[in-house]
N, C-alpha and C positions, 0 to 999 in steps of 0.2 A: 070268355076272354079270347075270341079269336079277332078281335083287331090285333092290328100291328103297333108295335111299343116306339118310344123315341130308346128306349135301353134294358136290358137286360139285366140284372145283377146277381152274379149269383156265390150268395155265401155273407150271410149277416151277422160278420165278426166286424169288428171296428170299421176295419179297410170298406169293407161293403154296405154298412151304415152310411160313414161319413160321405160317400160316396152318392148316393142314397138322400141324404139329408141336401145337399148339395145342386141336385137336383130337382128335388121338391122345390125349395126356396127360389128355383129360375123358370117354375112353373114346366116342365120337364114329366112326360108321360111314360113308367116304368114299372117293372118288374123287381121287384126284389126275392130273389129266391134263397128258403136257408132248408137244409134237410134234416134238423132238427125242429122237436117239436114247436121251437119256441127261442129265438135267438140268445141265442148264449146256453141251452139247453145240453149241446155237447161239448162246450166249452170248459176245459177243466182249469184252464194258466189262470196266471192272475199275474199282478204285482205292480210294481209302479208305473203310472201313467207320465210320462214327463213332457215338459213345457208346457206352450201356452193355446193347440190348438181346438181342445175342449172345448175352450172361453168360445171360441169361435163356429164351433157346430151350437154350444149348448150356452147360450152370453145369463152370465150370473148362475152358473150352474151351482157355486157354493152356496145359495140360497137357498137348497133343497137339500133333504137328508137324502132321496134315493141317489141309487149309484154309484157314488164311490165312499168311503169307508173313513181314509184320514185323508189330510194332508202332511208333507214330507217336510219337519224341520229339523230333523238328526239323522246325518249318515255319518257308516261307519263301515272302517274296511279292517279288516280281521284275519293277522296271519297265523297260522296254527301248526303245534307240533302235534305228538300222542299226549302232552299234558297240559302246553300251557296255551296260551292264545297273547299276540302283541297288537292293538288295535289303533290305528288313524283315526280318531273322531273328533268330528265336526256338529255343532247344534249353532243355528244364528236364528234370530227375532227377525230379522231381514224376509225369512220365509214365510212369516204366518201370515202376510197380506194376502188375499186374493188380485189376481188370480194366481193361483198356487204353481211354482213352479213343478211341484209332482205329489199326483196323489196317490193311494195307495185304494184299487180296484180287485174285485174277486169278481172276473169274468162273465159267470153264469148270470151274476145278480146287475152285471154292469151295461150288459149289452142287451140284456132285456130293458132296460131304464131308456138306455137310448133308443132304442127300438121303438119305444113308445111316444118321443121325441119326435121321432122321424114320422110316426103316424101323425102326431100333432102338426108338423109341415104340410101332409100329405094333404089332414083337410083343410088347413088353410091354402092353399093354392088351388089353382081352375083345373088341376085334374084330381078334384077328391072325392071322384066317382071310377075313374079310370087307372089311377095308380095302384099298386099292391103291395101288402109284405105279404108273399104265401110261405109259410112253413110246411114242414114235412113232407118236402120235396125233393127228389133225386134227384139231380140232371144228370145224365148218363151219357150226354153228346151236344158238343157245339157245333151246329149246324151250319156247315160252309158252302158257298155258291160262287165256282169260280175264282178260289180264295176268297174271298171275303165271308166275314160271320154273317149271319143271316135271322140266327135266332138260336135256341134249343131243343133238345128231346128229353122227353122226362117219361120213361113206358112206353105209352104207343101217342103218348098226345106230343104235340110242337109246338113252340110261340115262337112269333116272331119279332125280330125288331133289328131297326134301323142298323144299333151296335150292341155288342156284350160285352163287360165289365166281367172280368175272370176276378172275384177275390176270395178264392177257394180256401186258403190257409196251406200251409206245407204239403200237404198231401197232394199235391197238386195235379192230379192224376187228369182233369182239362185243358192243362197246359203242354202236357205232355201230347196228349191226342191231337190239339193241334201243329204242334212240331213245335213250340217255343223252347222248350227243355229238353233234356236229354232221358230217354227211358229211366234209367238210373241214376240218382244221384249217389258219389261216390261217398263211402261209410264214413270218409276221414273227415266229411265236412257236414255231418251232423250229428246232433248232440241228440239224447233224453233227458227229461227233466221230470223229476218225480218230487212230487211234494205230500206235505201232509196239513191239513187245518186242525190245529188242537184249540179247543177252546175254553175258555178261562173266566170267572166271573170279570166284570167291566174293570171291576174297582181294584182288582188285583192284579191284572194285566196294567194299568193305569199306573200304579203305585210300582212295580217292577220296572217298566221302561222310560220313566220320570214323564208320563205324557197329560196333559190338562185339556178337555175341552176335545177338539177335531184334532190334535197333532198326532204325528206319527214317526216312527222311524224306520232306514232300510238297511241292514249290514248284509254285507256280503265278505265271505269267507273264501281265504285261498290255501291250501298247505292240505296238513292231514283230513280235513274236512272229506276229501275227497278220494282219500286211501288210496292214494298213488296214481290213480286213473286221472287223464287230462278233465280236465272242469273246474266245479267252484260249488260252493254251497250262497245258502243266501236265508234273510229272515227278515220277515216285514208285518207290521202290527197291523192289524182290521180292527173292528170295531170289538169286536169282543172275544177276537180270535188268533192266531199267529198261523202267518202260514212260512211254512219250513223245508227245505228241501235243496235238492243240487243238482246240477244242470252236466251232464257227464259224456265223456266224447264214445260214439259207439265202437268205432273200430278198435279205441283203445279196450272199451269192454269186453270185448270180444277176442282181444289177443289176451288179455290176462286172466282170460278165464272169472269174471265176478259181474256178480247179480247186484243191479243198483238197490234194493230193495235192501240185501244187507250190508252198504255200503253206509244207506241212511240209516242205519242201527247203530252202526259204529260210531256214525257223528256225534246220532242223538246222546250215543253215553259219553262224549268228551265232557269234560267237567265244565266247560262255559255253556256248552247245549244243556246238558243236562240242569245245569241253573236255572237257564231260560225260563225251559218249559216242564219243570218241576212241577205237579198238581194239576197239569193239564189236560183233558180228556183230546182223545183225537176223536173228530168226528167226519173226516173225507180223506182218503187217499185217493192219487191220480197222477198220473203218467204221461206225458206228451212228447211228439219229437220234433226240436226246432233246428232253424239253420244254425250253424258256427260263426254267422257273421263274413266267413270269408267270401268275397265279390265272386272269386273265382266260379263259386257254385250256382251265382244267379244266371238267368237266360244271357243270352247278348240280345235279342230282342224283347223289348214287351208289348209289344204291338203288330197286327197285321189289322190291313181293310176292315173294321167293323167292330176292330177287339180292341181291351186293353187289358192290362195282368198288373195287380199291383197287391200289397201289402204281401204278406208271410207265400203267396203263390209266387211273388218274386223273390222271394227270399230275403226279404228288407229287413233286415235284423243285422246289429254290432252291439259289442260289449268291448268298449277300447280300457275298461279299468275304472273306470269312473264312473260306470250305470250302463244297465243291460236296457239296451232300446230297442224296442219292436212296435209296440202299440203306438208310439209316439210318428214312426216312421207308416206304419199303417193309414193311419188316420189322415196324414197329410199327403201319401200316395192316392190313397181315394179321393179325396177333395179334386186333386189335381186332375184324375184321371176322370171324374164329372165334369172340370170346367172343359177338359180337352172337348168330351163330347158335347157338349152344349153349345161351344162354338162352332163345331163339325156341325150342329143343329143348322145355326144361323147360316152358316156358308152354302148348307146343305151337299156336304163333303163329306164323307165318312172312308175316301181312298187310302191309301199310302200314307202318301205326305201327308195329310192332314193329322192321321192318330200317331205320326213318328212326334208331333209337337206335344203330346204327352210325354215322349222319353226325354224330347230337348229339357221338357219343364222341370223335370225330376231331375234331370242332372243339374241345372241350375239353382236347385234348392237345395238347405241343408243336408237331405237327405242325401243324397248322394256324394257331395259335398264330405260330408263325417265318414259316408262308409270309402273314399277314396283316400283322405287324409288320412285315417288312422288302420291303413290294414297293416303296418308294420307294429300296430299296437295291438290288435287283433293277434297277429302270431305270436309276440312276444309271451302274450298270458297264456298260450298252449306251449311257451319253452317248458321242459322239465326242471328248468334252473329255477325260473321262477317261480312254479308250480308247486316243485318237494325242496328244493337245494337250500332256497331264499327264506321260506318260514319255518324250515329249522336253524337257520343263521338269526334270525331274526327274535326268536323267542328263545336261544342258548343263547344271545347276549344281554334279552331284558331278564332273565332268570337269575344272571348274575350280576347285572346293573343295579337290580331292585333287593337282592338280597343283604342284609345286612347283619354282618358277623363279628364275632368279638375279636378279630387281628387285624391288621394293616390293610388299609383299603387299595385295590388296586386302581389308576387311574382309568379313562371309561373306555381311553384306546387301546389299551394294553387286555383290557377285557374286549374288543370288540375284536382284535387280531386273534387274538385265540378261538374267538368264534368264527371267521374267516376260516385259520385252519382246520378247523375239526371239520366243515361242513362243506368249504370249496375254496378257493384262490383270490387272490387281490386281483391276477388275471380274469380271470372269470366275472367278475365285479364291476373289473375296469369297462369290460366286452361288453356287460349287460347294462353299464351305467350307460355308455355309447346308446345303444339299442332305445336304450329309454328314451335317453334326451332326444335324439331322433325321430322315435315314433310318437311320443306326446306332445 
């Protein structure tokens, strides 16, 4: 392989698939590099895929069993004390058409499906001698000349090409070498996320979450779930498995002294977890660390001469309250940041200005779009009010809404003010209604 490439790419999670796929499809001569044996190999996340640009790398993908697991026609959002849980749930028929507005993916198994996808482009298009997915390769160094990317170093070998495609994943340790980031990202603005897959026969997972056929559902948990440490838990059905787990801020970890590992103990035994996944075997634990969503922590650039930086290496991830998005932002970063290069092809430009028309296009898209509209939704769900204050308010007034006793029933405001006081303020309520209304 010592010709010169039209691209680079290195890291075959979603972002550098779709990427990847992308480029096949416009006939486009590339490298795909993943340092795993096998894309999705070191990949432990999972969870829901959402919108519609699947349909778009993979058209009719719900035709096929590989890859993804369900699809998403019940959510639920779940506030929790140390006993009870008060839950928003939502199921509509509206979602069971394809293409699925969210599906529900276990990574390891999802990115290898499309991986094999993108080799199906590779040989249909006129570089299907010259194109590659190499596994189980390092890059240790983005090779620059005169600022511009040039190619990479993988040991003592080099390739080169035109431009590089950074979709590392958080770790982002080539973004940083090139100067897009900052050595250090600050603690406060990222989370871990530790889950567990317990698995369950078909039929009894099925008959537990009322699901028929491919549906599925995704709750996500805010209050005790997360034993006072900023975050949130979450639970989403696969095929024959749940995968469980909570997503946890580290600096807060770290000032209160606690191990996420017995944090999800404590979940697990709340009495609505413990329902869940009653009889369940676990069969994977795993640990990852993602951004917090907030902008602040992304590069200001993602692009120089030759480069571009997109999905989880730019930090493309929010969770405004409504669904935690990453994959969905991945995938449409990558897309984007192919077509950039494909036209830097035709122009035969690969300077400045030409790859700064990747950042114009991301900002013009949803993507960026959701993470600039909703960062006031974004801090709000790391307030401590909403986090502990609000889901004990929340389940001491359905505690005594739902109870029912042999004397004089109190009316549902008279119980609702009571739970005000005990827990926090009409002030504080007022503040946070504010907050709301503005941030969503």
């Amino acid at each position: 392989m010592d010709e010169k490439f039209d691209c680079i790419i290195v890291g075959a999670g979603v972002a550098g698939l779709a990427a990847a796929m992308t480029l096949a499809r416009n006939n486009m001569k590339f490298l795909l590099i993943e340092k795993g044996e096998f894309p999705g190999s070191k990949n432990v996340s999972g969870g829901v895929l959402w919108g519609s640009d699947l349909a778009k790398l993979v058209p009719n993908y719900w035709e096929e069993d590989g890859g993804w697991d369900r699809f998403i026609n019940h959510r639920r959002l779940t506030f929790m004390d140390d006993q009870s849980a008060f839950s928003v749930d939502f199921k509509s028929s509206h979602f069971n058409e394809p293409p699925y507005t969210g599906v529900v993916v276990l990574r390891s198994k999802f990115d290898r499906w499309l991986a094999d996808k993108v080799q199906e482009a590779i040989d249909e298009s006129d570089y299907a001698m010259d194109s590659f997915i190499a596994p189980n390769i390092l890059v240790e160094e983005v090779l620059m000349e005169n600022g511009k990317a040039t190619g990479i170093r993988t040991g003592d070998e080099k390739f080169y090409a035109d431009s590089v495609i950074i979709a590392e994943g958080v770790n982002n340790l080539l973004t940083r070498q090139v100067g897009l980031q900052n050595k250090y990202v600050p603690a406060d603005h990222i989370l871990t996320g530790i889950k567990e897959i317990i698995r369950f026969d078909q039929e009894v997972l099925e008959n537990r979450f009322q699901l028929r056929g491919k549906s599925g559902m995704s709750n996500e948990f805010v209050g005790f779930a997360t034993d006072g440490v900023e975050g949130g838990g979450f639970l989403y059905t696969n095929q024959d498995t749940l995968s469980l787990g909570l997503v946890l801020g580290l600096k807060d970890l770290r000032e209160k002294g606690k191990e996420p590992y017995e944090i999800l103990n404590t979940f697990k035994k709340h009495p609505v977890i413990a329902d869940a996944i009653h009889g369940g075997e676990v069969v994977e634990y795993s640990a990852h660390v993602v951004s917090s969503g907030d902008k602040r922590v992304m590069p200001e650039k993602l692009y120089l001469p030759g480069l571009l930086v997109c999905g989880e290496a730019a930090n493309l991830l929010m969770n405004a309250g409504k669904a935690i998005q990453g994959m969905d932002y991945a995938i449409r970063s990558g897309i984007i940041a192919a077509e950039a290069i494909i036209n830097a092809k035709k122009a035969e430009d690969f300077g400045e200005t030409s790859m700064k028309k990747y950042q114009d296009s991301l900002n013009d898209s949803y993507v960026m779009k959701d993470i600039n509209n909703f960062q006031d939704a974004v801090h709000l769900l790391h307030d401590p009010v909403m986090t502990q204050k609000m889901p004990n308010l929340i389940c001491d007034f359905g505690r005594n809404f739902f109870s029912i006793k042999n004397e004089p029933t109190q009316k549902a405001r008279k119980m609702f003010g009571k739970s005000v006081k005990k827990h926090s303020s009409y002030l504080e309520l007022m503040k946070l209604g504010w907050k709301g209304s503005r941030a969503l």
